[in-house]
C-alpha positions in Angstrom: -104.7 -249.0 99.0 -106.7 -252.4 97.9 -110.1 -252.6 97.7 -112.1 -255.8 97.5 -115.1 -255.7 94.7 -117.0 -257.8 97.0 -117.1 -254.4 98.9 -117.5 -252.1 96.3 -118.8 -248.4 97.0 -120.9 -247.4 94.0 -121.1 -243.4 95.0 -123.7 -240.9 95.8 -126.8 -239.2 94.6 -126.2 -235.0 94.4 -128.8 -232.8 95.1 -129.7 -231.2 92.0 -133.0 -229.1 92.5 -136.1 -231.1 91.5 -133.6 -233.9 91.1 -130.8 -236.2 92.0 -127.6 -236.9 89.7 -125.4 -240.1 90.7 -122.1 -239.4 90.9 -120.1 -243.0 90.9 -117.0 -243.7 92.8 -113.6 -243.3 91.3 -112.1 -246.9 90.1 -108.5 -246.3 89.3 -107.6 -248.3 92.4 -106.3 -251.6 93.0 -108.8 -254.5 93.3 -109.3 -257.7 94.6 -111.6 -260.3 95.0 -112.2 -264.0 96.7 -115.4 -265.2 94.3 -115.0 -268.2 93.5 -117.4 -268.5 90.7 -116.0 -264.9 89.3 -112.2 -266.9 89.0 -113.7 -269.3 87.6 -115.5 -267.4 84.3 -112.5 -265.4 84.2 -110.4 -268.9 83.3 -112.9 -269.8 81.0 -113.1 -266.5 79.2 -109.3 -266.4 78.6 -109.3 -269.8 77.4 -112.2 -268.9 75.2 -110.4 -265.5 74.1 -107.1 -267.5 73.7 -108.7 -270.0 71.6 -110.4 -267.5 69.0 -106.6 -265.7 68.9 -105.3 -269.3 67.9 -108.2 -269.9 65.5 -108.2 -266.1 63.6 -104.3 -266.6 62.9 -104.8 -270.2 61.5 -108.0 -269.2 58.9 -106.4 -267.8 55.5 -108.6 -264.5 54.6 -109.5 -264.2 58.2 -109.6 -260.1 57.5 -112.2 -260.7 54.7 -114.3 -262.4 57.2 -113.8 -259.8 59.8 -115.0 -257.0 57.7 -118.6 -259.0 57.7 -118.4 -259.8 61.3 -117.9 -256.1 62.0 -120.8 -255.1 59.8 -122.7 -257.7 62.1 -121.7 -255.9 65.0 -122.7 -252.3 63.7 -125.9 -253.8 62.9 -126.5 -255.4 66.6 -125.0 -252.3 68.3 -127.4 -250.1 67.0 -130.5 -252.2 67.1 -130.4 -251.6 71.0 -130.5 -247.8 70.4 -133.4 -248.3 68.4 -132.4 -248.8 64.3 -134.4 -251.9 62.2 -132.3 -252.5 59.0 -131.0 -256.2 58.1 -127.3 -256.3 57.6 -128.9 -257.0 53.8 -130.1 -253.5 54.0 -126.7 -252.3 55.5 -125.0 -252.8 52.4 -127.1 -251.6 50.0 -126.8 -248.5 47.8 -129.1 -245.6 49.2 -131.5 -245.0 46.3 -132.1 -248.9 46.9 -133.1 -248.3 51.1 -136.5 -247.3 51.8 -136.9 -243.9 52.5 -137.4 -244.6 56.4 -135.0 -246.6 56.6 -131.8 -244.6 55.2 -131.0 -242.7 58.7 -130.9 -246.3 60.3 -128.5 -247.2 57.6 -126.3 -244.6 57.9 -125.9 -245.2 61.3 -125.2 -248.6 61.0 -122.4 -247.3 58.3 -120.7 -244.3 60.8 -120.6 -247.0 64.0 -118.5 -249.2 61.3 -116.5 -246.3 60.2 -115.9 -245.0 63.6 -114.9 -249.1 64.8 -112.1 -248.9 61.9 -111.2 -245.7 62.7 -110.2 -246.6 66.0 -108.7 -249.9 65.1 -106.5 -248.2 62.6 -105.5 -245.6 65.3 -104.5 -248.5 67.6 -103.0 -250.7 65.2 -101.1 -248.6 62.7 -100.4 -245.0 64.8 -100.2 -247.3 68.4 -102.4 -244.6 69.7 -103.3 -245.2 73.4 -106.8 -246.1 74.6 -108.0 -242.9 76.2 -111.0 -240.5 76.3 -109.1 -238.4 73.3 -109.6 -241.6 71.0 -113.3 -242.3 72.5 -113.7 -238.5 71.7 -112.5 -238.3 67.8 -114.8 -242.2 67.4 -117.7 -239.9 69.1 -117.0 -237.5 66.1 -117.2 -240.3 63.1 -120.7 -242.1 64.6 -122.6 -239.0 64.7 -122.0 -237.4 61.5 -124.9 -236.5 59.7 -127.8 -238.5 61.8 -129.7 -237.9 64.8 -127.7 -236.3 67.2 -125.4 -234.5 64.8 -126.6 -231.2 67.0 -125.4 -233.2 70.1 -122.0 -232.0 70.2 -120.0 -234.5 68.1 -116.8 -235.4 69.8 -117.0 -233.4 72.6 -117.9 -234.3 76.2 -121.6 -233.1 76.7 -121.8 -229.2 78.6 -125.3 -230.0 80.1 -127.4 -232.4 82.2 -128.6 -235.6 80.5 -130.8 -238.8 81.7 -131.9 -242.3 80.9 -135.5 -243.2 80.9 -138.2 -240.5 81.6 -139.4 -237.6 80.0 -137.3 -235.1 82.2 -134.5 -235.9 85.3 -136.9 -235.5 87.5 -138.8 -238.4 86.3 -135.9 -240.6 84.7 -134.5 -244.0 86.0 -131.0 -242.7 86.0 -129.2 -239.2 86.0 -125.8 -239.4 85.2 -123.3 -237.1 87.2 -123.3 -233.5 87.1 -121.0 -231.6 84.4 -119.2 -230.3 87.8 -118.1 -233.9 88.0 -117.8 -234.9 84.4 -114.0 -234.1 84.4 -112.6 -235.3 87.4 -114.4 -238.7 86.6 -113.0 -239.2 82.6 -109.5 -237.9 84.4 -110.1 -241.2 87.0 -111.2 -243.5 83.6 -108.4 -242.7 81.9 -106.1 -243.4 84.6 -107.3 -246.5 85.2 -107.8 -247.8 81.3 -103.9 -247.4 81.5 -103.1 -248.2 84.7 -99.8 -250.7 85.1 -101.2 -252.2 88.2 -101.4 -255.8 87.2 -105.0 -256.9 86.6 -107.0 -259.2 84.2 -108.0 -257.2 81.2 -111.1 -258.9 81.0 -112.3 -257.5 84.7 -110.7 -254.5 83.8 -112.5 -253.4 80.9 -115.7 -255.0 82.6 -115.5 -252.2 85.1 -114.6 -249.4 82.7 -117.7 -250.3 80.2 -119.7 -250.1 83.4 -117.8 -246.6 84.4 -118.1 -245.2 81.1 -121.5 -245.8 81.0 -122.8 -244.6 84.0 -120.8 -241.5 83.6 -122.3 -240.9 80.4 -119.9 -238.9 79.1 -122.1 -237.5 75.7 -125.3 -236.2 75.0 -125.6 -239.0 72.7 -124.2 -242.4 71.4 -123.1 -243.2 74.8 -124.3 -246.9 74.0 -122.5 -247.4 70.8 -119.2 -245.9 72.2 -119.7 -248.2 75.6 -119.7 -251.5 73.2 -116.7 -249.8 70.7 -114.7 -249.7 73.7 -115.0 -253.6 74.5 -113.0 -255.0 71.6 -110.9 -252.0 70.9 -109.6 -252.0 74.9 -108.6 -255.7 74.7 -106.8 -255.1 71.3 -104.5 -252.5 72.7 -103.6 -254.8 75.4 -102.9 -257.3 72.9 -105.3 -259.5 74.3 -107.0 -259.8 70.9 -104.3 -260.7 68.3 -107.0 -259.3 66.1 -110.0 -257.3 65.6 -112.8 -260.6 66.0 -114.4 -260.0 69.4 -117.7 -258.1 69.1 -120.0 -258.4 72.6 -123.2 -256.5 71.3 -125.0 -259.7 70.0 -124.9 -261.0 74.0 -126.1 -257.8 75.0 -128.6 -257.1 72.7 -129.9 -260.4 73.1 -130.0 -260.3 76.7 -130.7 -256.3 76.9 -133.1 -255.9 79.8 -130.5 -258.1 82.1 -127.9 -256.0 81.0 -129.5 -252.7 82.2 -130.0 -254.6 85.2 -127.3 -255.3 85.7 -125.6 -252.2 85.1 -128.6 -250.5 87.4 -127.9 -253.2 90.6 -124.2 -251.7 90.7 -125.2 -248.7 91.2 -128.2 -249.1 92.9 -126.5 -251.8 95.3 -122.7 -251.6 94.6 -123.1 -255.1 92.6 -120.0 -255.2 90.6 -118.9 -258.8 91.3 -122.2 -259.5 89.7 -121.8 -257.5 86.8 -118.7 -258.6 86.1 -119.8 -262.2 85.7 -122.3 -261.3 83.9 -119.9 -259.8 81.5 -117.5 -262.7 82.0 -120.6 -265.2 80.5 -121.0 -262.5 77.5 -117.4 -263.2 76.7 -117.5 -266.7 76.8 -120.3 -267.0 74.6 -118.9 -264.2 71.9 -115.8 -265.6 71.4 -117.8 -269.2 71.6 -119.9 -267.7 69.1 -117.2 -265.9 66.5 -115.3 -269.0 66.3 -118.5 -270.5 64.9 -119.0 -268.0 62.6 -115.8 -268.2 61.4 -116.0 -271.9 60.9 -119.3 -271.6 58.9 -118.1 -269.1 56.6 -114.7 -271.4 55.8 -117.0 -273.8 55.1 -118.9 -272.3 52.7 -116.3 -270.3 51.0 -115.4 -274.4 50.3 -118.7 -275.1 48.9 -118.3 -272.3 46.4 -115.3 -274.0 45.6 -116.4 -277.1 45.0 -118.9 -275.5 42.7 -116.8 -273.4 41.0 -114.8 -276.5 40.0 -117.8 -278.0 38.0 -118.6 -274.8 35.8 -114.8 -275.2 33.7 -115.2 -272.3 30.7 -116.6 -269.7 33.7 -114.9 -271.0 36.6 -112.3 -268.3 36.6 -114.4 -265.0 36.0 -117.1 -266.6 38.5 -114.5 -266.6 41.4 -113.7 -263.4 40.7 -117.0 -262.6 41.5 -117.3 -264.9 44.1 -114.0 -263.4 45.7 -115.5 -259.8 45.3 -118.5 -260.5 47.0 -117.2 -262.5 50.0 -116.3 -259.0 51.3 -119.4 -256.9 49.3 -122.0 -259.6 49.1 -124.7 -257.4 48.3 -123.8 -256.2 44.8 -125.3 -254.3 41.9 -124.1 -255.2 38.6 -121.8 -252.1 38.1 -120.3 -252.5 41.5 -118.8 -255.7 41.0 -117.9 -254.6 37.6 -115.5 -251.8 39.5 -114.8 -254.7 41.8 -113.5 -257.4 39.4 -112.9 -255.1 36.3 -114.6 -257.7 34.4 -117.3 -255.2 32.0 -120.7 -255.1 32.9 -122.3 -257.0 29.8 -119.8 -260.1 31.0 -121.0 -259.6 35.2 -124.9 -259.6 33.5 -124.6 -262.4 31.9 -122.4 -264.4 35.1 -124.9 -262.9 37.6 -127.3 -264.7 35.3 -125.8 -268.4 36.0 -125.0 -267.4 39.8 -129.0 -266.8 39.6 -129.9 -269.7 38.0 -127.5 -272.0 40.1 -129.0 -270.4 43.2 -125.3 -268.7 44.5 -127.3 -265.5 44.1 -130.4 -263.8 44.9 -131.5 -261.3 42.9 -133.6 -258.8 45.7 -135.2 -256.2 44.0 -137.6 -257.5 40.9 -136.5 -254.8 39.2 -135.1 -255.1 35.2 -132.6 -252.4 36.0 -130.8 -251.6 39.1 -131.1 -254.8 40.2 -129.6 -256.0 43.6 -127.8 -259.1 44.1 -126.7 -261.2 47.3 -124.8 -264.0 48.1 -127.2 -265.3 50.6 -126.0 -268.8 51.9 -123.1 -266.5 52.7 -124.5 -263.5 54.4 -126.2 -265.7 56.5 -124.0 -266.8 58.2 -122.8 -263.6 59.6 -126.3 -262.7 60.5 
């Protein structure tokens, strides 16, 4: 059967005592659509997408830069749930965090460890994209921070809700555990469904499935914007792992509830699907960018390395070092480079003084430095 999304049936409310629970409509189905304006995004999405494929094969080091691009990501993803760390803060040693800020941290560090983890499951043991994979990622983001009691891994065994201080009052209540299996059975039929069908409206609908289901008691968010570029990498629509949509969405976040609400509220899916169509325009748009900018500089440290003759080698060793780490303590980019501390002390000194680094802390020991022209441009 084909169903048109200009049509689409969002589901129905459950009685649930003092309140109602939305259970959404199954999606594995075959769809179709005459929007004009929706064909038209989709084009300029995959051109976008195909032109940041092109680009990330042609840039030598490419992986170094994606390491700081996903540390970007972690950082955006969980500023929507609520975290207020700079990715300068990210990558610093605990005992250098303030004390109120080292549970923001660490979630910023398990989203990145959980987004590896699943790109090394889908890259290196070509594990399918399905609920198991969403499940063990669940596991990794939620290990040792707030909602470690929430059942790590495991799809939640009670009632949850958005908004609200109890269902009764909250702006949405996901479906009942009665329905919980029977819709991540439908998800993962349709996340590997062979019915032909852009991958870019495809995984539009799941992230909007996913989320409404709301599979776990916690990190439903963070797992939603995981799934985006880890879906279009096992379909090998992403050559590699560059495409990172939580900057759009955090930047537009009360639209994007919206959005997600009016489907299923009003059964606007072509809607939200543009909407995530124009979010994937402007990330790729936008990674591209950052790419460029960080090529760029990269060349300006070359150009200055050239002029600094006696140093020039043991400087871009550092340099190299911290274009993956660049925020550094003295004894980290001695393990880094195996150059010994005394000889990073005194080249952090001319890095200083030739304002490559930024030494954060004030401190006379345990001092903190950053490459900051670079980190910038990732943030």
């Amino acid at each position: 059967m084909t169903n048109r999304l200009e049509k689409f049936q969002q589901g129905t409310y459950r009685n649930q005592g003092d309140f109602k629970s939305f259970c959404p409509s199954f999606i594995n189905q075959k769809w179709l659509w005459e929007d004009a304006e929706l064909n038209y995004l989709l084009a300029e999405a995959n051109k976008e997408l195909g032109g940041l494929n092109t680009y990330s094969e042609l840039i030598p080091d490419i992986d170094v830069y994606i390491r700081m691009h996903i540390r970007a990501e972690a950082n955006k993803s969980n500023k929507i749930e609520g975290t207020n760390t700079t990715l300068e803060e990210d990558m610093m040693d605990r005992e250098n965090i303030p004390l109120e800020k080292r549970n923001d941290v660490q979630e910023v560090n398990n989203y990145i460890e959980a987004m590896n983890y699943g790109i090394d499951r889908i890259l290196h043991d070509d594990f399918p994209f399905t609920s198991r994979l969403l499940r063990e990622m669940h596991e990794i983001l939620l290990q040792g921070v707030r909602g470690t009691h929430k059942t790590p891994g495991d799809f939640r065994h009670s009632q949850n809700f958005i908004g609200g201080s109890m269902p009764s009052n909250a702006r949405y209540v996901p479906p009942s555990m009665a329905d919980l299996d029977a819709l991540i059975g439908d998800l993962d039929k349709f996340m590997n469904e062979v019915e032909a069908m852009p991958e870019l409206i495809k995984i539009a609908m799941i992230h909007y499935q996913f989320e409404t289901i709301h599979p776990f008691l916690d990190g439903n968010g963070r797992i939603g914007r995981l799934m985006v570029p880890l879906y279009l990498l096992s379909k090998k629509e992403l050559q590699k792992p560059c495409f990172y949509i939580s900057d759009y969405f955090e930047s537009n976040r009360i639209e994007y509830y919206d959005r997600l609400q009016n489907v299923r509220e009003n059964g606007a899916m072509v809607d939200w699907i543009k909407f995530f169509l124009r979010a994937s325009i402007e990330t790729a748009k936008a990674a591209k960018i950052k790419f460029k900018n960080a090529v760029e500089q990269v060349n300006k440290y070359n150009l200055y390395l050239i002029n600094k003759k006696n140093n020039a080698t043991s400087l871009q060793h550092i340099l190299h070092a911290m274009y993956c780490q660049p925020v550094a303590t003295s004894e980290q980019l001695s393990e880094l480079t195996r150059l010994a501390v005394q000889t990073i002390n005194r080249l952090v000194k001319i890095l200083c003084a030739d304002g490559i680094l930024v030494e954060v802390t004030g401190n006379k020991r345990n001092r903190v430095f950053v490459l900051d022209d670079y980190l910038k441009v990732f943030d």
